[in-house]
MARZADREN-686077 format. One record per residue (C-alpha): x, y, z. Coordinates in steps of 0.001 Angstrom, whole numbers, plus 500000, padded with zeros to 6 digits. Example, Ala and Ser with C-alpha at 12.3 -4.5 7.8 and 13.67 -1.06 7.14 Angstrom:
MARZADREN-686077
512300495500507800/513670498940507140/
END
This chain:
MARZADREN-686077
797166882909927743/799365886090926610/798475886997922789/801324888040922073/805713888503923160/808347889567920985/811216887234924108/811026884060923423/809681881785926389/810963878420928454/808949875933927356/807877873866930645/809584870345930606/808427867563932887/811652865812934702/812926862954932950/812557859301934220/809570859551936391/806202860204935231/805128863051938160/807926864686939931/807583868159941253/806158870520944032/802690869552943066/802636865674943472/804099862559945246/802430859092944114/799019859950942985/796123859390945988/793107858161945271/790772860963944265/788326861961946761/785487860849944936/784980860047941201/781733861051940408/780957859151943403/783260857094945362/781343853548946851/780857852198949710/783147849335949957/786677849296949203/786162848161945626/784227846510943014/782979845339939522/782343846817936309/779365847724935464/778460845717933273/778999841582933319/781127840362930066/778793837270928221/780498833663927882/780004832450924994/781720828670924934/779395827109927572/775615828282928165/775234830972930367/772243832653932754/770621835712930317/772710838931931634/770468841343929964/768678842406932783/772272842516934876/772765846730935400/774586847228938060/774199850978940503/778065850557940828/780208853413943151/782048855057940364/785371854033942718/785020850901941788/784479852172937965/788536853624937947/789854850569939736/788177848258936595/787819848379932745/784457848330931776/783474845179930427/781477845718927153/779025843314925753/779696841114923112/777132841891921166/777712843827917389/777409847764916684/774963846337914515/773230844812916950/773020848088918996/771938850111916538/769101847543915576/768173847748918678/767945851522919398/765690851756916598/763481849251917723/763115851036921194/762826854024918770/760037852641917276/758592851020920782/758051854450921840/754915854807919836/753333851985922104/753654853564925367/750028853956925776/746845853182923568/745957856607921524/749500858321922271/750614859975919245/753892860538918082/754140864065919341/752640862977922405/755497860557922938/758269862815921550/757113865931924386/757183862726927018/760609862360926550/761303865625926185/760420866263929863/761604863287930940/765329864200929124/764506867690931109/763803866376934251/767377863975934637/769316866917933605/768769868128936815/769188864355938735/772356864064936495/773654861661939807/770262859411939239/766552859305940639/764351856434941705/761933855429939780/759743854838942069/759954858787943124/759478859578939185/755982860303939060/756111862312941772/758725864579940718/757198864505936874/753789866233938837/756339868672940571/757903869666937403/754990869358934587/751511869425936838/750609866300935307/750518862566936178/753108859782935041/751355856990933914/752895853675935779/752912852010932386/755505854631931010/758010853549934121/757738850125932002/758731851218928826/761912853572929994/763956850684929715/763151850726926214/764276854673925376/768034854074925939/768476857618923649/766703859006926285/767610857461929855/769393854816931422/767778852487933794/769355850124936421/767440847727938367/767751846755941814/765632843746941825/764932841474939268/761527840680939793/760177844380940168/760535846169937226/760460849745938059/762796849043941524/765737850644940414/767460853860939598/766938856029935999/770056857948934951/770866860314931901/770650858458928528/773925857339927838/776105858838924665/775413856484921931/777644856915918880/775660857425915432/774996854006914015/776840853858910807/774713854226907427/774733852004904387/776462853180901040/772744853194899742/771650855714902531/775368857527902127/774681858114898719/770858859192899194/771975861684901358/774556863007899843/772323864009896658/770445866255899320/773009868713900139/771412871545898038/768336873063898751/765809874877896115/766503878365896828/770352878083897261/773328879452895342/772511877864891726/776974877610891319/775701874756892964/775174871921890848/772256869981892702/772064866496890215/776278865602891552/777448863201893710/778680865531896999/781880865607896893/784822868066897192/784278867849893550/780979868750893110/780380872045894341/781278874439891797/784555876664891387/782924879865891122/780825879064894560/784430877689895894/786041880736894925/783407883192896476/783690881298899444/787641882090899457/786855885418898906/785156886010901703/787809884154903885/790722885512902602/789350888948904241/789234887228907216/793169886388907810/792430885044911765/789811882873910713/786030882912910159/783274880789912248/781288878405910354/778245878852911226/778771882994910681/779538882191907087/776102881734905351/775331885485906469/778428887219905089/777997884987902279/774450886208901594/775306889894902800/778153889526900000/776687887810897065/772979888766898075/772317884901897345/771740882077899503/774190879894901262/773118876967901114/772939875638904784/773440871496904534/777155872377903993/777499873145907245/776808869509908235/779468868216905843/782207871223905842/784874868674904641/782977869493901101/785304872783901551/788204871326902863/790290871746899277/789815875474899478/790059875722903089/791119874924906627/788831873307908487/789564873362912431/787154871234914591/786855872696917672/784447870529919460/782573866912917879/779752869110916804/780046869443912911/779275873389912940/781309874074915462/784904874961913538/786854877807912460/787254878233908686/791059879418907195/791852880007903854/794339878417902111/797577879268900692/796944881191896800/798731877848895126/796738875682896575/793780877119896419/794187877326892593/795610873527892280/792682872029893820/790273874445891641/791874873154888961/791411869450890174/787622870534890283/787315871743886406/789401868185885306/787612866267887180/784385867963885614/785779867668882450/786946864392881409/786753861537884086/790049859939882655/792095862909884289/790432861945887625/793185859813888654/795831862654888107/793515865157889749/793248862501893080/797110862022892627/797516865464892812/795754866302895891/797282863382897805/800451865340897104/799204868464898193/798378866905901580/802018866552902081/803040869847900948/800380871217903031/799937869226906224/797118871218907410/795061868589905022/795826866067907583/794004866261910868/795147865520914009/793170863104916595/791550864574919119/792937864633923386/790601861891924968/790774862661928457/791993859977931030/789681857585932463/791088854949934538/793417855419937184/794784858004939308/795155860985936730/797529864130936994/797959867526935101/800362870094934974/799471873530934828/800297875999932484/798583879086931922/794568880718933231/792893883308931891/790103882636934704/789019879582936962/787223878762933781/790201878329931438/793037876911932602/795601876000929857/796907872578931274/798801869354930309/797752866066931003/800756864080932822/801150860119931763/802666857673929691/800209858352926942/800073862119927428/803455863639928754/805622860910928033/804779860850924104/804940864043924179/808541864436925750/809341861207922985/807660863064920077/810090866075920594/812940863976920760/812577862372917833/811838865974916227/815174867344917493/816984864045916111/815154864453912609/815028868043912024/818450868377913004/819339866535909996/816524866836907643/815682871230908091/817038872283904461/814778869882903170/811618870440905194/811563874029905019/808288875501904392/808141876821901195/805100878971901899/803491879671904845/799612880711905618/797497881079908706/796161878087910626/799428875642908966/800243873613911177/804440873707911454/807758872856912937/809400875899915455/813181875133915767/812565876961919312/815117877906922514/817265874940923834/817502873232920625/813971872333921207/811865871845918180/807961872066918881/804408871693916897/802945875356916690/799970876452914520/800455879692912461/798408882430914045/799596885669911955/802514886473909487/804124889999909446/806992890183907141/810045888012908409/808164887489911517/805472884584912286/803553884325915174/802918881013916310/800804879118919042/802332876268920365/799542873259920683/801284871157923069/802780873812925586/799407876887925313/801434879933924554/802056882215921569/805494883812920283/807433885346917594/809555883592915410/811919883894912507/809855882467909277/813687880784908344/813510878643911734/809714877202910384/809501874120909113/806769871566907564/805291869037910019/806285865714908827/803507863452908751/805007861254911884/804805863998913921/801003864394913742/799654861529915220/800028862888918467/796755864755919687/797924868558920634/798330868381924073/797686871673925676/793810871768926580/791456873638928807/789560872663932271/787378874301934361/787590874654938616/784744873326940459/783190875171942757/785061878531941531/782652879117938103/780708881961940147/784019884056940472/785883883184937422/787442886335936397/787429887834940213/790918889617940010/791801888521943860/790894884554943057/792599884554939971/795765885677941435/795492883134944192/795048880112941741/797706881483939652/800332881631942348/799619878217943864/799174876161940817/800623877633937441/803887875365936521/802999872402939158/801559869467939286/798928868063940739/796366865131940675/793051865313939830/789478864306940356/787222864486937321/783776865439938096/782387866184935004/784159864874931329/783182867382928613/784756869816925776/786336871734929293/786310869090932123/785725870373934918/788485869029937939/789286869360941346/792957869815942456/794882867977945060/798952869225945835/799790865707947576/803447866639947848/803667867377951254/802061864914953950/798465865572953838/796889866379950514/795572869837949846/792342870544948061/793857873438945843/790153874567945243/788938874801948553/792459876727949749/792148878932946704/788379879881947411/789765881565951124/790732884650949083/787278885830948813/787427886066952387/786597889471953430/789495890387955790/787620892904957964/785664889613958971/788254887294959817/788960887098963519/792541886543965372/793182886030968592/796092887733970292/797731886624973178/797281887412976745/793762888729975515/790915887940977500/787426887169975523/784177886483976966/780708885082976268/782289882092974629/780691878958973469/782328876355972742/780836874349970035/782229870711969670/784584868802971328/786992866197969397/788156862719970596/791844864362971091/790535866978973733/791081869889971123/787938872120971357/785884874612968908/785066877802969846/782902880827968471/783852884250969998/781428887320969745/782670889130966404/781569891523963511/781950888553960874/779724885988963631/776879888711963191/777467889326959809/776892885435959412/773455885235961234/772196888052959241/772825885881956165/771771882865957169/768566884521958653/768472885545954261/768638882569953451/765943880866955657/763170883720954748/764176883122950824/763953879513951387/760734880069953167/758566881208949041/760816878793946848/760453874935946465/764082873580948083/764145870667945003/766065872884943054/768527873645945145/769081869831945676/773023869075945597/773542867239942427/776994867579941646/779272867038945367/782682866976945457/785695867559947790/785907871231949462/782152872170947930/780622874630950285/776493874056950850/773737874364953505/772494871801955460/769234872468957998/770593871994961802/768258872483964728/765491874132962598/768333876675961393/770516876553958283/774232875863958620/777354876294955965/779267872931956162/781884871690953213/782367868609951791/785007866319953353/784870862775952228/782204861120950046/781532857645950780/778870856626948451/776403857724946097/774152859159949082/776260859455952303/778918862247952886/780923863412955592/780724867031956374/782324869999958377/780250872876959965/782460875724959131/781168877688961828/781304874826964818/783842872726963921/781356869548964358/781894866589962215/779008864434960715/777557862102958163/774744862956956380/772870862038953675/773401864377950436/769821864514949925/770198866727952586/772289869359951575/771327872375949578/773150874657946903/773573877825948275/771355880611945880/774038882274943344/772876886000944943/773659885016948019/776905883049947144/779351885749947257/778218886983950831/778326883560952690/781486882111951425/783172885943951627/782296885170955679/785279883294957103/784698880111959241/783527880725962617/784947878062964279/788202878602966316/790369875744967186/791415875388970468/792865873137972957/793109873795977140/797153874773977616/799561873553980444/797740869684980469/799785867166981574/802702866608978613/803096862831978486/798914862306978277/799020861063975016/795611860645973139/792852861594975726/791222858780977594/787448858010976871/786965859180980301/788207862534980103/786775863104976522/783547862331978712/783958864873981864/784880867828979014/782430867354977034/779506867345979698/781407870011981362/781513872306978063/778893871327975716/775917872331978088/776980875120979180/775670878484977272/779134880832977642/782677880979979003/785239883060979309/788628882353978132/792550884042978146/794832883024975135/798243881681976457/799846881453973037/798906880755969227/800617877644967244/800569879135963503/801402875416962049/798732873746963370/795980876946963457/795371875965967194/795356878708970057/796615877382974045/793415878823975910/792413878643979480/788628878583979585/786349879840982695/783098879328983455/781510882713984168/781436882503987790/785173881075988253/786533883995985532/789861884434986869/790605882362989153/793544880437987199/792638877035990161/789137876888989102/789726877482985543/788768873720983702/791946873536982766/793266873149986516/790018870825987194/790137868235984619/794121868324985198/793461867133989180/790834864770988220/791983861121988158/790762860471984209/794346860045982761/795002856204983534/793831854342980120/791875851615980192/793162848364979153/790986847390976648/788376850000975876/789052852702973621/785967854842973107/785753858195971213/781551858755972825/779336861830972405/777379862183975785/774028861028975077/771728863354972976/774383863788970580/775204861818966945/778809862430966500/781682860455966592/784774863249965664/783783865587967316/780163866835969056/778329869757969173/775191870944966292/772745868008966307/772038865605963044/768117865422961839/766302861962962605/767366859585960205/764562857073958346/764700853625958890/764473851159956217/760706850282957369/759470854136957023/759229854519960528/760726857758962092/763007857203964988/763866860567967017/767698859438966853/769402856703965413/770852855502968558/768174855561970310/767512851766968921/770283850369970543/770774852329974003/769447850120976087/772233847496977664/770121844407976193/769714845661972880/773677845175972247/772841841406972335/771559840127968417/768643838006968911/769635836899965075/773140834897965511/774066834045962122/772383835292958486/771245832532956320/774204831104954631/774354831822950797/773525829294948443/776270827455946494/776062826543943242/775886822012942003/779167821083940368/779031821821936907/776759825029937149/777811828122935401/777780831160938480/778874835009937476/781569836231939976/783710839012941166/787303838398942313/787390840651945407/790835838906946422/793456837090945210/796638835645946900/797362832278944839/795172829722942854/795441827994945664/793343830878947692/791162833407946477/787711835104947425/784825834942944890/781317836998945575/778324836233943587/777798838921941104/774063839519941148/773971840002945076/776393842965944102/773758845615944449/772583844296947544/775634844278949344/776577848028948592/772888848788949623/773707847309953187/777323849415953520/775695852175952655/772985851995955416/775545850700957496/778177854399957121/775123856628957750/773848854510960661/777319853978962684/778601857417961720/775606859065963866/775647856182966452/777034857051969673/779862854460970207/780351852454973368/782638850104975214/782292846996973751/782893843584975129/784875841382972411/784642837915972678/786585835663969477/784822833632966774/781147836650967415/780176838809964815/780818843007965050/780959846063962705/784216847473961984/785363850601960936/788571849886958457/789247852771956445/786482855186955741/784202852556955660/782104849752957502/782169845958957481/780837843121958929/783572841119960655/783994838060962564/786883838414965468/789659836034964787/792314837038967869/792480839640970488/796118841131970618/797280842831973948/797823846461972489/794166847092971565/793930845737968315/791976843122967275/792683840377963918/789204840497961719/787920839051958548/785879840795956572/782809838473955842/781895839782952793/785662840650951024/787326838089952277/790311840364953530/792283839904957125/792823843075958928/793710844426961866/791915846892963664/791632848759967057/788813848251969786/787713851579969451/786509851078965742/784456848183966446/780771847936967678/777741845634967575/776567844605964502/772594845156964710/769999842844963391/769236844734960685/772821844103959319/772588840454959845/769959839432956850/772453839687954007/774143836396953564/777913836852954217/779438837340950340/782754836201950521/783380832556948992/786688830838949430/787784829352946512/790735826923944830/791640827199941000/790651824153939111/792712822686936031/795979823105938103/797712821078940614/797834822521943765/801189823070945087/803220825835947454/802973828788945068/806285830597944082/805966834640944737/806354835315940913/803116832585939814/801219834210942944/801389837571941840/801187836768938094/797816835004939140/797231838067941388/797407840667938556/795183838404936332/792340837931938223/792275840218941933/789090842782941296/787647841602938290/784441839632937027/784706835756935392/782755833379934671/782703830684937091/782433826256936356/781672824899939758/784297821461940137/783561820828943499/782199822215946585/783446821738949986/780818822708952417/780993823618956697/778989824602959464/780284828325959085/779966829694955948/783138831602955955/784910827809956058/783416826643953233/785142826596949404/784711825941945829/786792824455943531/786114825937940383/787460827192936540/787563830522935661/786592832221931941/787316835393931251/784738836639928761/785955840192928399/787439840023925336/785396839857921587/785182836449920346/787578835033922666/786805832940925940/790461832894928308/790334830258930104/792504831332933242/794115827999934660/795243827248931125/797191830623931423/798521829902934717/800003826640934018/801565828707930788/803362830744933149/804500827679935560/806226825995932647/807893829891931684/809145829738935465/810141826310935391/812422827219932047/813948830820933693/814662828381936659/
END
């Protein structure tokens, strides 16, 4: 951000009557992934609100491994139980620590966690358990005991653990200890503490026998301390002051001050500049009232009955100097799709933005509004009288705008200021600064800082810089929030045009090095060719012998001898995201691939950025790229040309299965070709190519272009739609650099995934139908998770604590079906199959065949009808049929049950659709299928403190409100 201008500046408005409205962003998507997105298409909080009216199951042991998707689609239902309560109990697992094994001593215990603190800082995305001692004897060269996986549970300032099962205590996942806020002390332990604030050896000004207050530290030490700061007009850092206070007065600061600096806030400015008490920037204070609240200090010494004066005194000075008033601090969005604007970067590492909202932009644009109205009318009499660095003020600025800004330097007439909600500094006129009225500060200041993920390496590279300065700096885009700190750290997405861009990826291409990059002219003729993957569309990758192709085996040739002498743990992925660049092992030999969609907490899709292949791995099986090798391999542009076969036939359409088929075994085998460029579409970064086999090169009839044109493979089928990889192969986008064998469930190692259900027979489940899931009696109490809602008359309950179980089984389900080689399938009504709906995979049951190739599904475990086409359904396996189907049908009881008007159905809708209740079974209607059978049932919403809802009396609220607008 520029330190200083003597022009004054546009300050950046957001367009009125819309929340996000520029080049950066049409209706927020979905980020790609917070933290993690799941693997179905949504679900609970993570934790299950307690009932308290009617007796309920004990939910203590109920942790949920929840998607974080599902975590920004819900609030987080907290438990009802008291701060006290939670601090009572962190001190008994405090004090439980000492137990963890017979003749552990304190120290012993405290180094335990230590390590174990250690070791989930780098498994900040979780770690078995189970795999815990294991990893401990990587790390430390010593054993876990089993008995300390038992007493985790009971270090919550030290990890998190979330059980899978019930009945096995250390089956589950152990996470970074949660931030627990300071349990508040008693006035007893307030007071005790605050007669400790001197120490022996420090400055005897100090008075160590008074109560610690502003009062009680001595003028003379107050005023030394001015002393020093008034040398120090831009502000001095806390924790530097006990050294120039020593080096100045050759006597000792005395260091518990710098826990409590508010004991100097009537001498100074205190500015917080993270939650960490030393962390702030110390101002001095105007002359006057410095010497007003010295004053205060000697009267208050002197005679208590002047304390009440002295008290009144400083109230008042608050209001004549509103830098006495702090202002609350930005809390960074945490539900919902979230969007910034940006303003100003330094580096990758500091961008100035502005959160965009209702709470955010909105009150901002509303808090400057009602500044123009009052200081329009009010600026005689809030003129500042006297002005001093760090004052927080009122800048009558261009347009008529008036703005917060924070005194930065006086010279003469002239003040520089830094406006706090807009990130840039000027020049002003002292006569057009005014006091900030005490309405005006509520408002946290809303410019603030974020970092770009997967840029930190080349912050302050000149070239990158410029890039992400000219495609993001006044825009506005959404955001995904990987990591919430002091400076979160974000990806971008521009979804203003019709596919969203990944403005951190895109801006990460100018550290391409030029001389590398690779374009194709037309006419040319280029041989030794290999074509590396072939797509469901018939477009084609390609690698072409080039200085940047050997540049990129030389690397990657690096990277497998370094890899060779270190242990690959630490280069474990633990942070992916969007557009992230790693290595993944292919065929014995490292590959670059980036991030494309993340479906759950261990499956990821991926691109090989120097094939074009498509595939879904697990993200245990990527690995960070070294930091001294990072610059070279992402400087190495992708190696992968797009391509399709020119002069086809125009009216084709999407390819048939069938000629997908012949090009692929026709191409993929084969170890070169030749091919001629006919002409280059810039839009779509595809080149026209005819492509040779050696032997035919030129001969424009035997080219495959001419062959697969003359074949008869362009006549669709009428009800197969197949997008195969020709056996050998595990991908279903495109095919071309093989997947590693997957491991089952039962440990055993299968040489490919699909090799399980190949043969014709296998297609055929030998298990028809899972168990159905049990229901609960009338009258029993059953936790539950609206998945849908569409009236009282209708919804779709799942049980809560088979939650877990279910997500397990989609994710095995995505990494299994995304390596599977599809096939035709034969659909028959009323049988079970796996569908692909969205990104994800679910177990359906067909409901109609329609007669353009889609098929009408239900979704066993949501509850949701769908349509879908033939080509994204296949088998469902054995292994996927063990699960009880989730979804229960259910009717609201307490209400009568009528034809539902739109308004009560989508008043119910908002009320209840993807959140957790408590369920009282009325009456259960049971069936041979379990998808046909229903419960009749009340629903309690325990989410709020002290206060049961009980949802049908709300609903038949709203009928009689409908009945009256009628």
């Amino acid at each position: 951000m520029p330190e200083e201008g003597s022009s004054k500046r546009p300050v950046p408005r957001l367009p009125r009557g819309r929340e996000v409205a520029c080049g950066g962003v049409k209706p927020v998507v979905e980020s790609a992934r917070s933290a993690l997105p799941s693997a179905a298409g949504s679900g609970p909080p993570k934790e299950m609100p307690m009932q308290r009216h009617v007796t309920v199951v004990n939910r203590s042991e109920k942790r949920l491994t929840v998607p974080p998707r599902f975590q920004k689609e819900l609030q987080v239902h907290l438990s009802r139980s008291s701060s006290t309560e939670s601090s009572d109990s962190l001190n008994t697992s405090t004090a439980e620590a000492h137990t963890v094994a017979s003749g552990s001593s304190a120290a012993d215990v405290h180094e335990l966690q230590s390590r174990i603190k250690e070791l989930l800082s780098k498994y900040s995305t979780g770690v078995r358990l189970s795999k815990m001692p294991q990893i401990y004897r990587e790390m430390y060269w010593e054993d876990l005991s089993t008995e300390v996986l038992y007493q985790l549970e009971n270090w919550p300032h030290v990890c998190t653990v979330e059980k899978i099962h019930r009945g096995d205590p250390i089956d589950g996942f152990l996470y970074p200890a949660k931030k627990i806020p300071p349990a508040a002390k008693s006035d007893a332990e307030q007071e005790k503490a605050s007669q400790n604030v001197t120490s022996p050896k420090a400055d005897p000004l100090l008075k160590p026998n008074m109560e610690t207050t502003p009062a009680s530290l001595s003028s003379d030490f107050k005023a030394k301390v001015v002393g020093i700061l008034l040398k120090y007009s831009n502000g001095l850092w806390a924790h530097a002051l006990p050294k120039v206070y020593q080096d100045t007065y050759q006597v000792k600061f005395p260091e518990d001050i710098l826990n409590n600096l508010e004991l100097l806030s009537d001498v100074c400015i205190v500015d917080y500049v993270s939650e960490v008490p030393r962390k702030a920037i110390l101002y001095a204070k105007p002359q006057k009232c410095i010497d007003e609240n010295l004053n205060v200090t000697e009267k208050v010494k002197r005679h208590d009955d002047v304390k009440a004066t002295a008290e009144q005194q400083y109230e008042e000075s608050k209001d004549q100097f509103p830098e006495n008033i702090t202002v609350p601090s930005l809390i960074i969005p945490s539900e919902g799709s979230v969007s910034i604007m940006v303003l100003e970067l330094k580096n990758t590492n500091e961008v100035l933005i502005r959160y965009v909202g209702k709470e955010y932009s909105s009150a901002q644009e509303q808090m400057e509004d009602e500044m123009k109205a009052y200081y329009s009318q009010n600026s005689a009499v809030s003129s500042a009288q006297s002005l001093s660095v760090g004052q927080l003020v009122a800048v009558h600025a261009e347009e008529d705008a008036w703005l917060r800004a924070r005194i930065i330097s006086l010279e003469d007439n002239r003040v520089k200021v830094y406006y706090v909600d807009h990130g840039f500094n000027e020049f002003v006129e002292s006569n057009s600064v005014c006091r900030l009225q005490k309405q005006f500060r509520s408002l946290p200041f809303q410019a603030a800082k974020c970092k770009l993920a997967g840029l930190e390496a080349f912050c302050d590279d000149p070239v990158l810089v410029k890039a992400v300065e000219s495609q993001t700096c006044f825009k506005i885009f959404a955001v995904e929030i990987l990591e919430k700190s002091d400076i979160p750290l974000l990806v971008l997405y521009d979804t203003s045009g019709e596919d969203d861009i990944n403005i951190n990826a895109t801006c990460l291409k100018a550290l391409y090095d030029k001389s590398l990059e690779l374009h194709l002219q037309v006419d040319a003729l280029y041989t030794n060719v290999r074509v590396t993957s072939v797509s469901s569309d018939g477009s084609l990758y390609c690698q072409v012998p080039s200085k940047g192709l050997s540049r990129l085996s030389e690397i990657l040739q690096k990277l497998e001898d370094y890899f060779l002498y270190k242990q690959t743990s630490e280069f474990n992925v633990l942070l992916p995201f969007c557009g992230k660049i790693c290595l993944f092992p292919s065929k014995g030999k490292l590959a670059r691939v980036e991030i494309k969609i993340i479906h759950t907490r261990r499956a990821l899709d991926v691109q090989f950025m120097d094939s074009g292949t498509a595939a879904t791995v697990k993200v245990s099986e990527l690995k960070e790229i070294p930091p001294q090798f990072l610059r070279e391999v992402i400087a190495i542009p992708p190696q992968a040309l797009k391509c399709c076969l020119a002069d086809l036939p125009p009216n084709t359409g999407m390819w048939t299965p069938d000629a997908v088929l012949w090009l692929r075994d026709a191409v993929i085998n084969c170890p070169e070709f030749s091919m001629k460029v006919i002409k280059q579409d810039a839009s779509k970064g595809i080149a026209h190519i005819y492509l040779f086999a050696p032997e035919n090169f030129p001969d424009m009839d035997r080219s495959i272009n001419r062959q697969i044109k003359n074949a008869d493979l362009w006549k669709h089928q009428k009800d197969v739609f197949l997008s195969v990889a020709p056996s050998g192969t595990g991908f279903t986008k495109a095919v071309g650099d093989a997947v590693p064998a997957l491991q089952l469930p039962s440990g055993k190692l299968e040489k490919s995934f699909p090799d399980s259900c190949r043969e014709p027979g296998s297609a055929v489940s030998t298990i028809e139908m899972p168990p159905p899931l049990p229901l609960p009696k009338p009258g029993d109490l059953m936790d539950i998770y609206v998945s849908v809602a569409c009236h009282p008359g209708h919804f779709v309950v799942q049980p809560w604590n088979e939650l877990n179980n279910l997500y397990a089984l989609m994710e095995e389900m995505i990494l299994y079906y995304s390596r599977a080689e599809e096939k035709p399938v034969t659909i028959e009504k009323n049988k079970l199959y796996a569908a692909k709906i969205g990104d994800e995979w679910y177990r359906v049951i067909i409901k109609g065949i329609l007669r353009n190739g889609f098929l009408s599904v239900y979704e066993l475990d949501y509850g949701k009808h769908e349509f879908v086409s033939v080509g994204k359904v296949q088998p469902l396996l054995d292994t996927f049929r063990r699960l009880p189907f989730q979804a229960i049908t259910a009717q609201l009881a307490g209400v009568k049950n009528q034809q539902w008007s739109e308004e009560a159905s989508i008043v119910f809708r908002n009320l209840v659709e993807k959140k957790p209740f408590v369920a009282q079974i009325q009456a259960v209607n049971d069936s041979t299928n379990s998808w046909d059978r229903k419960i009749v049932t009340f629903l309690v919403d325990t989410s709020l403190p002290h206060i049961d809802t009980w949802i049908h009396d709300f609903v038949s609220q709203s009928l009689v409100e409908f009945s009256k607008g009628d």
